[in-house]
CHARMM-style PDB file with segment names, atoms N, HN, CA, C and O in Angstrom:
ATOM      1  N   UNK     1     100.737 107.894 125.511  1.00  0.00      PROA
ATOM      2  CA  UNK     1     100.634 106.516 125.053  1.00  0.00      PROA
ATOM      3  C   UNK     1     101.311 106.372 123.692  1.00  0.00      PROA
ATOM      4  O   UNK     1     101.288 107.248 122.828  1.00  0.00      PROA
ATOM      5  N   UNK     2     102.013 105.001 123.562  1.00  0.00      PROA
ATOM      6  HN  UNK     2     102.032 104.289 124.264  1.00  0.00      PROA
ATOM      7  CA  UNK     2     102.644 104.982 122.453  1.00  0.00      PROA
ATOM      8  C   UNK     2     101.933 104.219 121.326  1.00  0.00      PROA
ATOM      9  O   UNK     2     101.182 103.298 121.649  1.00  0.00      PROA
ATOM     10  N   UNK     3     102.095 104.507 120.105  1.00  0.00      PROA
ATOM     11  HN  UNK     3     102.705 105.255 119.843  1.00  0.00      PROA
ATOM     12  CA  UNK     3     101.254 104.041 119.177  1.00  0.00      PROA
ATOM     13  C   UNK     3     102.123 103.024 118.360  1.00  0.00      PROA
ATOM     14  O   UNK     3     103.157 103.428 117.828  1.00  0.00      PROA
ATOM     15  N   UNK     4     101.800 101.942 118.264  1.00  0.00      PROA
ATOM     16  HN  UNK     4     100.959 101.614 118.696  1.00  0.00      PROA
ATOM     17  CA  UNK     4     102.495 100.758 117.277  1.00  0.00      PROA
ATOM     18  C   UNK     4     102.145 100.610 116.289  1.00  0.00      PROA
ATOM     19  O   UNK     4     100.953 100.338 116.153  1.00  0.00      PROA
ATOM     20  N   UNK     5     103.363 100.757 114.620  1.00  0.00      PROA
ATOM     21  HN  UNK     5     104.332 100.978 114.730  1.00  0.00      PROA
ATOM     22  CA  UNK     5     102.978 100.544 113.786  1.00  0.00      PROA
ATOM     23  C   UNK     5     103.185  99.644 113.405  1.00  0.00      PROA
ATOM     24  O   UNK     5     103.973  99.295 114.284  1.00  0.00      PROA
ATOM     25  N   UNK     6     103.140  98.479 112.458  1.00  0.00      PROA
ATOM     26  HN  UNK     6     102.500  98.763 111.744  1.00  0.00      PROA
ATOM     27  CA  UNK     6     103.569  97.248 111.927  1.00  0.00      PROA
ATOM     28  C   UNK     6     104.028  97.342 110.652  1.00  0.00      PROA
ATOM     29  O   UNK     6     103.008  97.684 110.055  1.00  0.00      PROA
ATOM     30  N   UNK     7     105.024  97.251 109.722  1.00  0.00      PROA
ATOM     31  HN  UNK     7     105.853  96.973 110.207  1.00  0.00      PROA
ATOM     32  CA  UNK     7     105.477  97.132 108.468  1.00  0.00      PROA
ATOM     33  C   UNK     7     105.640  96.096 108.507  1.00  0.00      PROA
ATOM     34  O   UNK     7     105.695  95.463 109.561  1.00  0.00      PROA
ATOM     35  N   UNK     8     105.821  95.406 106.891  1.00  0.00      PROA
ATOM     36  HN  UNK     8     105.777  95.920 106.035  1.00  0.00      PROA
ATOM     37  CA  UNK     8     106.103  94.237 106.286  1.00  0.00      PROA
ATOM     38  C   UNK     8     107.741  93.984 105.860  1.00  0.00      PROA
ATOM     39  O   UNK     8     108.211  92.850 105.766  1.00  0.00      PROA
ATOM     40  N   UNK     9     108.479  95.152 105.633  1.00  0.00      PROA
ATOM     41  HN  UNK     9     108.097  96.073 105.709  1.00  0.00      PROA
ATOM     42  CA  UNK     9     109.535  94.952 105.099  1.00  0.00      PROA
ATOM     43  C   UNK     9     110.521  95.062 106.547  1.00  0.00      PROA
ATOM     44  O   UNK     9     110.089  94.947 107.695  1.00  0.00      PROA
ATOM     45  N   UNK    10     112.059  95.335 106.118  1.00  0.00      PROA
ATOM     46  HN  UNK    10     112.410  95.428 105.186  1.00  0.00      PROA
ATOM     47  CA  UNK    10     113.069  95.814 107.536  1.00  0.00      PROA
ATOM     48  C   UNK    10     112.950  96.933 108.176  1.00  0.00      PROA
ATOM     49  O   UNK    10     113.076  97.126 109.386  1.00  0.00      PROA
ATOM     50  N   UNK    11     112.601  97.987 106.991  1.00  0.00      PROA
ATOM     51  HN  UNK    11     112.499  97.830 106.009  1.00  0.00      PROA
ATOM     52  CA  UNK    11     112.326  99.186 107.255  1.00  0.00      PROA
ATOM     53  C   UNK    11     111.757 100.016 106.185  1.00  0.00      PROA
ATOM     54  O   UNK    11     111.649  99.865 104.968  1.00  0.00      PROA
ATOM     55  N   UNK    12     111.396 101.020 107.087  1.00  0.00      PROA
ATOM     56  HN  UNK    12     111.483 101.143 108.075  1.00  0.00      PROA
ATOM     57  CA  UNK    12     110.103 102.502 106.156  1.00  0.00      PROA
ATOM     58  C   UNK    12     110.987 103.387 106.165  1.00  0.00      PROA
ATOM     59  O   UNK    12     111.888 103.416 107.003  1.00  0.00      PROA
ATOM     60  N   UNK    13     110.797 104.502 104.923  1.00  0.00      PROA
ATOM     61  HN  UNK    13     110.065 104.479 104.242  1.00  0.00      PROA
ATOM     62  CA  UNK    13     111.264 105.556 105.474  1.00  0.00      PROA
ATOM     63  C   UNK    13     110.429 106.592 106.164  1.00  0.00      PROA
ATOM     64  O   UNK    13     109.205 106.479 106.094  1.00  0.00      PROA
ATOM     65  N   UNK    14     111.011 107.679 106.881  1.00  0.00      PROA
ATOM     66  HN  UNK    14     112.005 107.771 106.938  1.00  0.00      PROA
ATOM     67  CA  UNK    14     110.556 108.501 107.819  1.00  0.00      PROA
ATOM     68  C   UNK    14     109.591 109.252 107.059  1.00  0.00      PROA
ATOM     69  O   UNK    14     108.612 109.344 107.800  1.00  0.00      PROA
ATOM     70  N   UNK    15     109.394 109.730 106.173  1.00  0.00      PROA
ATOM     71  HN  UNK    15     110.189 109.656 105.571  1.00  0.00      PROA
ATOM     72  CA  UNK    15     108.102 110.686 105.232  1.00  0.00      PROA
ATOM     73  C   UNK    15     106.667 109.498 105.722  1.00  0.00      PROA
ATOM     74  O   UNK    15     105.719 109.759 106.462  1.00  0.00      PROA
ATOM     75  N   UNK    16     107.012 108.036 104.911  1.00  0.00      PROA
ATOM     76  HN  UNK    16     107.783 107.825 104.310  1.00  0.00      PROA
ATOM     77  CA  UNK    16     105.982 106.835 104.711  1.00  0.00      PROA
ATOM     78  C   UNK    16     105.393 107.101 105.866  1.00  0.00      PROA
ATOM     79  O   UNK    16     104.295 107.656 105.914  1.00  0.00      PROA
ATOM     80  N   UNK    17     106.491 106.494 107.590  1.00  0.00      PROA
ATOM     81  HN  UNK    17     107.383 106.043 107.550  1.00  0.00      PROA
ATOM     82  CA  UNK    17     106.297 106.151 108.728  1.00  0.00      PROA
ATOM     83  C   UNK    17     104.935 106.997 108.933  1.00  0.00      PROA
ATOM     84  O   UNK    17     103.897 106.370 109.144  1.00  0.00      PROA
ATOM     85  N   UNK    18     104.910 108.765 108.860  1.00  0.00      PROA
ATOM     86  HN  UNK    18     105.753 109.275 108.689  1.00  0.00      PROA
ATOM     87  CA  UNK    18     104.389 109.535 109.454  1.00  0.00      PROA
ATOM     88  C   UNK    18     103.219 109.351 108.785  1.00  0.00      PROA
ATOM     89  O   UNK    18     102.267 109.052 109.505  1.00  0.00      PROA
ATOM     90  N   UNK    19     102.948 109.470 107.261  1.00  0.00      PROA
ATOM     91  HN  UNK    19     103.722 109.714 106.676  1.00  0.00      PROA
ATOM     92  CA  UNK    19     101.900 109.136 106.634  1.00  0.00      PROA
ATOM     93  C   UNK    19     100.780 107.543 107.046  1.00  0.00      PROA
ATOM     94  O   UNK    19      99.552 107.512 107.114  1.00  0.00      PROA
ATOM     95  N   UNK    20     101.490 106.719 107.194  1.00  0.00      PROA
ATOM     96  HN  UNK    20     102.488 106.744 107.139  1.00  0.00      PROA
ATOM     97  CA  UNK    20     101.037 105.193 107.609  1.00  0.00      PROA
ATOM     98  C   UNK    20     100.301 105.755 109.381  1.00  0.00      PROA
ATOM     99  O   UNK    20      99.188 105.591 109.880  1.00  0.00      PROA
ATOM    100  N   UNK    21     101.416 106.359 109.827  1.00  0.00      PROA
ATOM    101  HN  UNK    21     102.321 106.492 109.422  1.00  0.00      PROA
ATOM    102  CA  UNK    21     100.626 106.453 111.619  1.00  0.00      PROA
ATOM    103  C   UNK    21      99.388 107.723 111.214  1.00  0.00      PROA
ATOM    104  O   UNK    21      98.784 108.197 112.176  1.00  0.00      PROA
ATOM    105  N   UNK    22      99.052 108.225 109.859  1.00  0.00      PROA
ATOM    106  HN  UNK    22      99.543 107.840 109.077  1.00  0.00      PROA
ATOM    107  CA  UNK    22      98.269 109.138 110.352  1.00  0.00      PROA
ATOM    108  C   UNK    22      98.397 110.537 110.937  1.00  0.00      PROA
ATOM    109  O   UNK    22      97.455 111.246 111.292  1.00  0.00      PROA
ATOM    110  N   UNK    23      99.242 110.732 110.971  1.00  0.00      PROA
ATOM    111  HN  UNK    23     100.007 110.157 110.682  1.00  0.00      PROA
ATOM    112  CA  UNK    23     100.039 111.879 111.782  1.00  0.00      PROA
ATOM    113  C   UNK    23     100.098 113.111 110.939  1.00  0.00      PROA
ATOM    114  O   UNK    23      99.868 114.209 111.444  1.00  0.00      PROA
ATOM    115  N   UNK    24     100.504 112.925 109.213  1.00  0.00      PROA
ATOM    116  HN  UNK    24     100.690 112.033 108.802  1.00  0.00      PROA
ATOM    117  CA  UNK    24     100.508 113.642 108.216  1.00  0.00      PROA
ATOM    118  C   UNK    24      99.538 113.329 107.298  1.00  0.00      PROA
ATOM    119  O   UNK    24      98.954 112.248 107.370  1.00  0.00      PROA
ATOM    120  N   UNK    25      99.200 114.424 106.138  1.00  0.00      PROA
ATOM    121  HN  UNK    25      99.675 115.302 106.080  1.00  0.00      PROA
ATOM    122  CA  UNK    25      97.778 113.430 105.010  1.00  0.00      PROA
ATOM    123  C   UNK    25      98.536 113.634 103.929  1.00  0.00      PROA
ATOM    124  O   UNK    25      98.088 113.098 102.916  1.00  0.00      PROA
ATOM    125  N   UNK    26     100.158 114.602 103.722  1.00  0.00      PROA
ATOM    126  HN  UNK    26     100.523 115.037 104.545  1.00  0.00      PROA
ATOM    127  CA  UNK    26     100.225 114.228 102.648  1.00  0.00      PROA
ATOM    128  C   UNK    26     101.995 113.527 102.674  1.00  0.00      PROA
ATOM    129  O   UNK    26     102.622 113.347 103.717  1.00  0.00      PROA
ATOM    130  N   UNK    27     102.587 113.189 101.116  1.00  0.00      PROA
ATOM    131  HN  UNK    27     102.077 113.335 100.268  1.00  0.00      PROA
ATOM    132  CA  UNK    27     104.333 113.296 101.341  1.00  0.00      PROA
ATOM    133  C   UNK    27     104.893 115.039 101.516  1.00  0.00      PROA
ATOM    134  O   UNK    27     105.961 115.445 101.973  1.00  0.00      PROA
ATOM    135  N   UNK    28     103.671 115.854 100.940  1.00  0.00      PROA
ATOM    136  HN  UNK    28     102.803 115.523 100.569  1.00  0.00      PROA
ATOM    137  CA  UNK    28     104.156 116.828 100.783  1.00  0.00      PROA
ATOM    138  C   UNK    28     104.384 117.529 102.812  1.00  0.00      PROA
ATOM    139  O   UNK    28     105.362 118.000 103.392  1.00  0.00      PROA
ATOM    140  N   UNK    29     103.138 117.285 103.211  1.00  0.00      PROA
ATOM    141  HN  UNK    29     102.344 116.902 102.739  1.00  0.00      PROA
ATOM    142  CA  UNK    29     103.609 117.600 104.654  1.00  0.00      PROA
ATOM    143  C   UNK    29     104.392 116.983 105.434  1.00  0.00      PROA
ATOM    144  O   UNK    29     104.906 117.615 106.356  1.00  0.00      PROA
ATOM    145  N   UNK    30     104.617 115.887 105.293  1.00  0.00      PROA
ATOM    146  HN  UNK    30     104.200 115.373 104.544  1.00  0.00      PROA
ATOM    147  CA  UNK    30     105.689 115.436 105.681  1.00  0.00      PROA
ATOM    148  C   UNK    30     106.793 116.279 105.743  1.00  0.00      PROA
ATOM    149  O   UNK    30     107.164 116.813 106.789  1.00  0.00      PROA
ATOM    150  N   UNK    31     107.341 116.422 104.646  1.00  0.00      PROA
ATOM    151  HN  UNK    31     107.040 115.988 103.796  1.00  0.00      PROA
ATOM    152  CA  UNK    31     108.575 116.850 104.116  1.00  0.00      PROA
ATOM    153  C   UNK    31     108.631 118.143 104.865  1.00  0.00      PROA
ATOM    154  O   UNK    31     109.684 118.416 105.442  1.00  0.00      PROA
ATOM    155  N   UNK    32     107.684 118.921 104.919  1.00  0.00      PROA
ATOM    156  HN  UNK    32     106.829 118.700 104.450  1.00  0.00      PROA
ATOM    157  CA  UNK    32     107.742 120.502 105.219  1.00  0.00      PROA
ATOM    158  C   UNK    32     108.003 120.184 106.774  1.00  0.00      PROA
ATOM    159  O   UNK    32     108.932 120.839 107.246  1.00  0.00      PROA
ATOM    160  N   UNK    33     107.485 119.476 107.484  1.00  0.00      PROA
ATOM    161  HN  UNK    33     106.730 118.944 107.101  1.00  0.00      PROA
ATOM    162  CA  UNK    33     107.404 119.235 109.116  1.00  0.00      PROA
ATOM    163  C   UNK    33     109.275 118.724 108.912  1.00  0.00      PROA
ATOM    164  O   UNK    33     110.301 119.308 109.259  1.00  0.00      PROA
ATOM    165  N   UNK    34     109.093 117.637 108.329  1.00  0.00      PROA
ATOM    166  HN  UNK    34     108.259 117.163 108.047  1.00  0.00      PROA
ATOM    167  CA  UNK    34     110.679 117.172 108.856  1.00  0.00      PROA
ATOM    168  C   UNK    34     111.729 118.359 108.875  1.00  0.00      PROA
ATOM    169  O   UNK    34     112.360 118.754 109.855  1.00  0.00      PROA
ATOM    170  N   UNK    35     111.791 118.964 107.255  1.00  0.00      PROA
ATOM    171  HN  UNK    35     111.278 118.644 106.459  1.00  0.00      PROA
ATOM    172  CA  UNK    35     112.727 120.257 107.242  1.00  0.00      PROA
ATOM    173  C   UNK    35     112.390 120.807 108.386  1.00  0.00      PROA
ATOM    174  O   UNK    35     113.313 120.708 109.193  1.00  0.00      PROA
ATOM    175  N   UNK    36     111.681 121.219 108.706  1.00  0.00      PROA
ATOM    176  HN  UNK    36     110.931 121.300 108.050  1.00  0.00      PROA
ATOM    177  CA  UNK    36     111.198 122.180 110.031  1.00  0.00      PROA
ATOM    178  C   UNK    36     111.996 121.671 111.160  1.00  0.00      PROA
ATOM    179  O   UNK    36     111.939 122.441 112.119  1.00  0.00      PROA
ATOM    180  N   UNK    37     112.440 121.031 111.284  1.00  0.00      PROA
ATOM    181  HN  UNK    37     112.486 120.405 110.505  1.00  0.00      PROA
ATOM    182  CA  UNK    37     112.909 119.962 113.061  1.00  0.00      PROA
ATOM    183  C   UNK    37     111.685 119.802 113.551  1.00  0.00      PROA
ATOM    184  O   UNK    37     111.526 120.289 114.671  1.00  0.00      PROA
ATOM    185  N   UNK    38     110.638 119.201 113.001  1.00  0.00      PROA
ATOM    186  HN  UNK    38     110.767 118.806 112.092  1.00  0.00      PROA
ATOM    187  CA  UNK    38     109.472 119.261 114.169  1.00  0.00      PROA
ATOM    188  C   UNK    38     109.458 117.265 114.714  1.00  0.00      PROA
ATOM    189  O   UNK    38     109.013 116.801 115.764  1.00  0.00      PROA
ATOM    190  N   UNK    39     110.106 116.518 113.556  1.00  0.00      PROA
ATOM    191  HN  UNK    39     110.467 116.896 112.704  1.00  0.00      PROA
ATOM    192  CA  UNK    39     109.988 114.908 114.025  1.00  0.00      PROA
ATOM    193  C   UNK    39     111.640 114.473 114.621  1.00  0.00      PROA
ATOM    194  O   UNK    39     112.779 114.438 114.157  1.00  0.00      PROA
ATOM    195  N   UNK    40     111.184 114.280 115.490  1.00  0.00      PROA
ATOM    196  HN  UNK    40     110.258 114.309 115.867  1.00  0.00      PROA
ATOM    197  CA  UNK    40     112.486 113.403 115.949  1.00  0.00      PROA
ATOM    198  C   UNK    40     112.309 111.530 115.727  1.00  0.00      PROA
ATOM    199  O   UNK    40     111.340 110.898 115.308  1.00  0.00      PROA
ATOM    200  N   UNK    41     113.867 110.967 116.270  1.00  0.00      PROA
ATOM    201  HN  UNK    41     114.655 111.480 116.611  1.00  0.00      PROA
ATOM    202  CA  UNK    41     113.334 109.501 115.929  1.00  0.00      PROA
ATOM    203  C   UNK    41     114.867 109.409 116.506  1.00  0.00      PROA
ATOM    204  O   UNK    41     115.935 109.984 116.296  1.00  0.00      PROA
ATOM    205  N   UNK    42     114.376 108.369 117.344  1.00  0.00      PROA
ATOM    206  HN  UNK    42     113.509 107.902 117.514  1.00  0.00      PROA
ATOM    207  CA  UNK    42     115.048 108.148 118.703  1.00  0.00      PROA
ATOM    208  C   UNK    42     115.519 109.251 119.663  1.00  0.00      PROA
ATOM    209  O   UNK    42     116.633 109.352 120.177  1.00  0.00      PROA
ATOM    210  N   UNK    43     114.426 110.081 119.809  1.00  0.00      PROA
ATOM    211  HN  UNK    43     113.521 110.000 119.392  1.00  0.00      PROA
ATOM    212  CA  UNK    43     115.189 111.389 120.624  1.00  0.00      PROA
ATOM    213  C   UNK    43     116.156 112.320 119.711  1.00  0.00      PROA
ATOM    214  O   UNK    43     117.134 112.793 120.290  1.00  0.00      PROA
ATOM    215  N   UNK    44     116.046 112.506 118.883  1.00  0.00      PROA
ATOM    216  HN  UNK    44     115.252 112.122 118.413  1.00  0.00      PROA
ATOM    217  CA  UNK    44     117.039 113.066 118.016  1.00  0.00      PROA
ATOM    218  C   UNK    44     116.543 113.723 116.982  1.00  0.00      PROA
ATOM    219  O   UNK    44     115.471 113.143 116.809  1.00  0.00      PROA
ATOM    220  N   UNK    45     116.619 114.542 116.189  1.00  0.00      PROA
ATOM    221  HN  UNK    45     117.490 115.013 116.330  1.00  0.00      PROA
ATOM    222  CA  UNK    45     115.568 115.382 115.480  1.00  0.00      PROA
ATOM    223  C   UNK    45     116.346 115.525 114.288  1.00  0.00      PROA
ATOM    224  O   UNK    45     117.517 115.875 114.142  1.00  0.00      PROA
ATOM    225  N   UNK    46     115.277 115.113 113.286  1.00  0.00      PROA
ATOM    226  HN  UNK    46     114.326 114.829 113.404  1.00  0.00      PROA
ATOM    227  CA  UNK    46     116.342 114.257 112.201  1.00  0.00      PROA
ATOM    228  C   UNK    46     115.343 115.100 110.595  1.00  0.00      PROA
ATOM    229  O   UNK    46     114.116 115.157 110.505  1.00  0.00      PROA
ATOM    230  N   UNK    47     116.001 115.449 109.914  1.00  0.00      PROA
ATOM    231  HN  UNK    47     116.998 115.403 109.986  1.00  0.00      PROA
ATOM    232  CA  UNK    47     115.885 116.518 109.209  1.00  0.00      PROA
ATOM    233  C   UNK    47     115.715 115.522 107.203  1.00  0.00      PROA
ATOM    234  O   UNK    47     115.646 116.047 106.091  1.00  0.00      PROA
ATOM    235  N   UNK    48     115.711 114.433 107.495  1.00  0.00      PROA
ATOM    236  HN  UNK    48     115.767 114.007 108.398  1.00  0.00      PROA
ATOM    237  CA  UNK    48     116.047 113.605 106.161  1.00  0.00      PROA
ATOM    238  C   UNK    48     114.565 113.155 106.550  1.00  0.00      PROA
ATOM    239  O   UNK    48     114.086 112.889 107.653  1.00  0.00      PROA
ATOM    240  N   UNK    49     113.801 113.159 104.821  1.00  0.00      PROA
ATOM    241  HN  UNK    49     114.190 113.375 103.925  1.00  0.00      PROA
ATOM    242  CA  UNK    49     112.569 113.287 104.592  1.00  0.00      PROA
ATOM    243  C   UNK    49     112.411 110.825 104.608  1.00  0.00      PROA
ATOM    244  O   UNK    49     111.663 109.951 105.044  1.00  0.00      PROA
ATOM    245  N   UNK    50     113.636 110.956 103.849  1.00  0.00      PROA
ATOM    246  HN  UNK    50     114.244 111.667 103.494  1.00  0.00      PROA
ATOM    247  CA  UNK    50     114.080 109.664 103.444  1.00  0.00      PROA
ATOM    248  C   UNK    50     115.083 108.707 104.188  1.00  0.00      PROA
ATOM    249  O   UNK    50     115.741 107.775 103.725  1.00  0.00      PROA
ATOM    250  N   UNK    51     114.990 109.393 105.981  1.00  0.00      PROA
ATOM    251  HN  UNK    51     114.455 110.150 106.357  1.00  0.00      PROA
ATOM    252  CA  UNK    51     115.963 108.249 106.626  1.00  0.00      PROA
ATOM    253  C   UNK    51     115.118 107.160 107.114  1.00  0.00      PROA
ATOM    254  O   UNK    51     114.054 107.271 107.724  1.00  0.00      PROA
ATOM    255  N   UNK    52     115.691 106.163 106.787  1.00  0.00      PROA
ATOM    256  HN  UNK    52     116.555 106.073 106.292  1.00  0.00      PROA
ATOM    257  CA  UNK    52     115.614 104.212 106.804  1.00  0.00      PROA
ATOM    258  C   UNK    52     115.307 104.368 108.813  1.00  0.00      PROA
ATOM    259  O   UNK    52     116.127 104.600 109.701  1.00  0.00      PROA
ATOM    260  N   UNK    53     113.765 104.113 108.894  1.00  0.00      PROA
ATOM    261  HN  UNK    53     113.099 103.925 108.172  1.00  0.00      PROA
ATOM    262  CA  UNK    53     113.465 103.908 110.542  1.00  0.00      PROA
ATOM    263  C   UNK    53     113.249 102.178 110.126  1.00  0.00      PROA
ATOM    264  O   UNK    53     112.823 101.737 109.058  1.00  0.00      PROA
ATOM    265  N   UNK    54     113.690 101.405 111.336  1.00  0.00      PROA
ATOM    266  HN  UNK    54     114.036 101.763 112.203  1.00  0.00      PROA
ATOM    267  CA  UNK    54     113.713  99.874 111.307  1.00  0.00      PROA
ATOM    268  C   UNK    54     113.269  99.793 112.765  1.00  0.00      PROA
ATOM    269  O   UNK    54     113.290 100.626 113.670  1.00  0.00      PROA
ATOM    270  N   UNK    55     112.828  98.424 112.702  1.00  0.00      PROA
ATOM    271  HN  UNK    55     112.810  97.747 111.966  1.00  0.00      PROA
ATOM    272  CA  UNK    55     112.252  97.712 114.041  1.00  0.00      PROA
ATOM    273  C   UNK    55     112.460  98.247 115.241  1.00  0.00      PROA
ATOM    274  O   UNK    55     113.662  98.510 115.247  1.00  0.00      PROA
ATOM    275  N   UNK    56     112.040  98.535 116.169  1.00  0.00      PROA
ATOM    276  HN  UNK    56     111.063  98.322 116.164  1.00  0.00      PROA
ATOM    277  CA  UNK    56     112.470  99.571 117.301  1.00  0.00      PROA
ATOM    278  C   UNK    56     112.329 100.855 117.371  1.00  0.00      PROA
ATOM    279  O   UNK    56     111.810 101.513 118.272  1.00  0.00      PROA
ATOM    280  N   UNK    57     112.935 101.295 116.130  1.00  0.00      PROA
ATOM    281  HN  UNK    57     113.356 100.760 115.398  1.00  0.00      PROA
ATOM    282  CA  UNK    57     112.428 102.526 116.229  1.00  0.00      PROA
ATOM    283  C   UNK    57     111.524 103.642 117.144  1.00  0.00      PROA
ATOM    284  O   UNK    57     110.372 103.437 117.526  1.00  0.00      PROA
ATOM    285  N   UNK    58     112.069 104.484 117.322  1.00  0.00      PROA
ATOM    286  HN  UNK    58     113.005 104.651 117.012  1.00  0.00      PROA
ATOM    287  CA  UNK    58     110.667 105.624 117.980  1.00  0.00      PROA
ATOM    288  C   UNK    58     110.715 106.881 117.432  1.00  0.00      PROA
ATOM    289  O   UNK    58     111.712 107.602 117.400  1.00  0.00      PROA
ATOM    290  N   UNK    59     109.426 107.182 116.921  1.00  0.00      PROA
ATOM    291  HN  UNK    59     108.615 106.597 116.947  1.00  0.00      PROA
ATOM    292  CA  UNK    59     109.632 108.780 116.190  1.00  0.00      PROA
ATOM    293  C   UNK    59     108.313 109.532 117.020  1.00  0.00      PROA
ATOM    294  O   UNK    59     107.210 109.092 117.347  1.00  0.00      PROA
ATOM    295  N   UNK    60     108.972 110.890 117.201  1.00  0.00      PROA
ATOM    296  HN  UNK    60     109.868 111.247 116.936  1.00  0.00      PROA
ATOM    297  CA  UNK    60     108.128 111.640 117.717  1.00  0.00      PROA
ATOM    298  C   UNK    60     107.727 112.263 117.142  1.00  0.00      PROA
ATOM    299  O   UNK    60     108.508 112.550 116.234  1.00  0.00      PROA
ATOM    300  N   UNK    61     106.171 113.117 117.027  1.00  0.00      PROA
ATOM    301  HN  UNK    61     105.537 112.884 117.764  1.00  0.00      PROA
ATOM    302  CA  UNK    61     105.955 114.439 116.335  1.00  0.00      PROA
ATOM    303  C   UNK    61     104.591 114.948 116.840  1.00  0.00      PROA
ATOM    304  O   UNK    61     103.730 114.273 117.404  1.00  0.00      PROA
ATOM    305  N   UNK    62     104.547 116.232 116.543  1.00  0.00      PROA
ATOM    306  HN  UNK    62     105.247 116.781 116.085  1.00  0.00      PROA
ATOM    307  CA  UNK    62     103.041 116.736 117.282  1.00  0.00      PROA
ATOM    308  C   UNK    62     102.832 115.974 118.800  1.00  0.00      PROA
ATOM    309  O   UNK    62     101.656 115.873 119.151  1.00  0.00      PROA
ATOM    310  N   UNK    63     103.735 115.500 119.611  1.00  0.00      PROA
ATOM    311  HN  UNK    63     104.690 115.582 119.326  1.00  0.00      PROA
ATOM    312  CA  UNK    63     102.884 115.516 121.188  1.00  0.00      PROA
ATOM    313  C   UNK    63     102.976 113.853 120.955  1.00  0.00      PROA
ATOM    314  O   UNK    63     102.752 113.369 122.064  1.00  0.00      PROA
ATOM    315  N   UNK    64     103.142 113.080 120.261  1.00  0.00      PROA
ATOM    316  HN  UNK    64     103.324 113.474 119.360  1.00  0.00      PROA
ATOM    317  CA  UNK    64     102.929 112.052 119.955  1.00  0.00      PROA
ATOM    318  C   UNK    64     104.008 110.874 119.470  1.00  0.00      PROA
ATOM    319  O   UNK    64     104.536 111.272 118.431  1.00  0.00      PROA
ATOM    320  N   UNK    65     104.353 109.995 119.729  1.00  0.00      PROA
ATOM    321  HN  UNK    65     103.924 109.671 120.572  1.00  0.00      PROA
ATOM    322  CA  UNK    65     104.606 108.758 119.578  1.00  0.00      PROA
ATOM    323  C   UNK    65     104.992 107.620 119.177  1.00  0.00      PROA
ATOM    324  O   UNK    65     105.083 106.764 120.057  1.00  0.00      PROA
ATOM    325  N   UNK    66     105.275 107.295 118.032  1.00  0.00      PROA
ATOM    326  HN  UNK    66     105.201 107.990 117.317  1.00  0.00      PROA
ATOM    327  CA  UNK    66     105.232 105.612 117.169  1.00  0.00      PROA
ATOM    328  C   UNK    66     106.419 104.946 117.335  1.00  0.00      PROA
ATOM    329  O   UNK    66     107.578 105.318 117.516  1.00  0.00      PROA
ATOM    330  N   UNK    67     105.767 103.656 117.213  1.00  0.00      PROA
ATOM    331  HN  UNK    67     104.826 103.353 117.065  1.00  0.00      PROA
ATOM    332  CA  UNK    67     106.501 102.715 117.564  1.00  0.00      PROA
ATOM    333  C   UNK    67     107.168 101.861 116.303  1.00  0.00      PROA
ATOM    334  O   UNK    67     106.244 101.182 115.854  1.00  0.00      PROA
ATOM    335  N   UNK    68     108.193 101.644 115.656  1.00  0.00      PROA
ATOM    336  HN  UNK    68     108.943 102.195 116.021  1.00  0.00      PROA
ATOM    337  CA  UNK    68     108.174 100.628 114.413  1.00  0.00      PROA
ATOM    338  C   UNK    68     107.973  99.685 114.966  1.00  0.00      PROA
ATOM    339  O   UNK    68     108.203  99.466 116.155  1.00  0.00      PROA
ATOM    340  N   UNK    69     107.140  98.409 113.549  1.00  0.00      PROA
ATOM    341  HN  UNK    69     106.954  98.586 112.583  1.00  0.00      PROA
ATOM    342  CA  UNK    69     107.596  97.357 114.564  1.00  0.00      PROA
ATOM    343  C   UNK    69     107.539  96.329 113.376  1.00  0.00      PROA
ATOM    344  O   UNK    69     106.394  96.157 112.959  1.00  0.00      PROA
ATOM    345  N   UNK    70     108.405  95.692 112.813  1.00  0.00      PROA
ATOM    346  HN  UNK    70     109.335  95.831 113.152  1.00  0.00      PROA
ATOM    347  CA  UNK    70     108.577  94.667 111.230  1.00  0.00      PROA
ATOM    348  C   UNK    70     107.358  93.218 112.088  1.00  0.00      PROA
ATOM    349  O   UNK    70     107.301  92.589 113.145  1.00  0.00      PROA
ATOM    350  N   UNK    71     106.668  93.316 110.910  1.00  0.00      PROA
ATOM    351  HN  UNK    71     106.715  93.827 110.051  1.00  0.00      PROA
ATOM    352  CA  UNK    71     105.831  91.750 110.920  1.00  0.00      PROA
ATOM    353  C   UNK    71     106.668  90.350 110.485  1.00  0.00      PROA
ATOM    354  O   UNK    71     106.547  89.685 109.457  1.00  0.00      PROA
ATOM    355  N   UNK    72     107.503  90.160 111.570  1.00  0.00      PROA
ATOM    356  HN  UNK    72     107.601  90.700 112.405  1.00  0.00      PROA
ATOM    357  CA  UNK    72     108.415  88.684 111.542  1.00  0.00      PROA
ATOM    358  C   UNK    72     107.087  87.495 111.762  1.00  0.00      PROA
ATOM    359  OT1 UNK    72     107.336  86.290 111.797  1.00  0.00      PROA
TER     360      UNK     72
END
C-alpha cells in the first residue's frame, strides 16, 4: 500500500520527504540510508541526500512507499 504525503510548497527534498513519512527519526539517518542506495524515487536509486522530489513523485525505502503530493 502506498502512503500519501502532502507538502505545502512545489517540492521537499529527499532527506525532509523520508523524515515527514516517518520512515527515518533523524537528518542524520537519512543521509546514511541514501549514501547507502537503500531509497529510490521513481524506480531509480538516487544517492543525493538533497534531490528536489515534486508532486508525483514516488520514493521507495525499507519495503515501503510514498507518495508526494503539493496541497494546491
Amino acid at each position: 500500500m502506498m502512503k500519501i504525503i502532502k507538502i505545502k510548497d512545489d517540492h521537499i527534498k529527499l532527506g525532509q520527504a523520508l523524515k515527514l513519512a516517518g520512515l527515518v527519526e533523524s537528518g542524520v539517518d537519512a543521509k546514511m540510508d541514501i549514501q547507502e542506495g537503500l531509497v529510490k524515487v521513481n524506480g531509480e536509486v538516487e544517492l543525493q541526500r538533497g534531490k528536489k522530489i515534486f508532486d508525483g513523485d514516488v520514493i521507495e525505502y525499507d519495503g515501503q512507499q510514498i507518495m508526494i503530493k503539493s496541497k494546491d
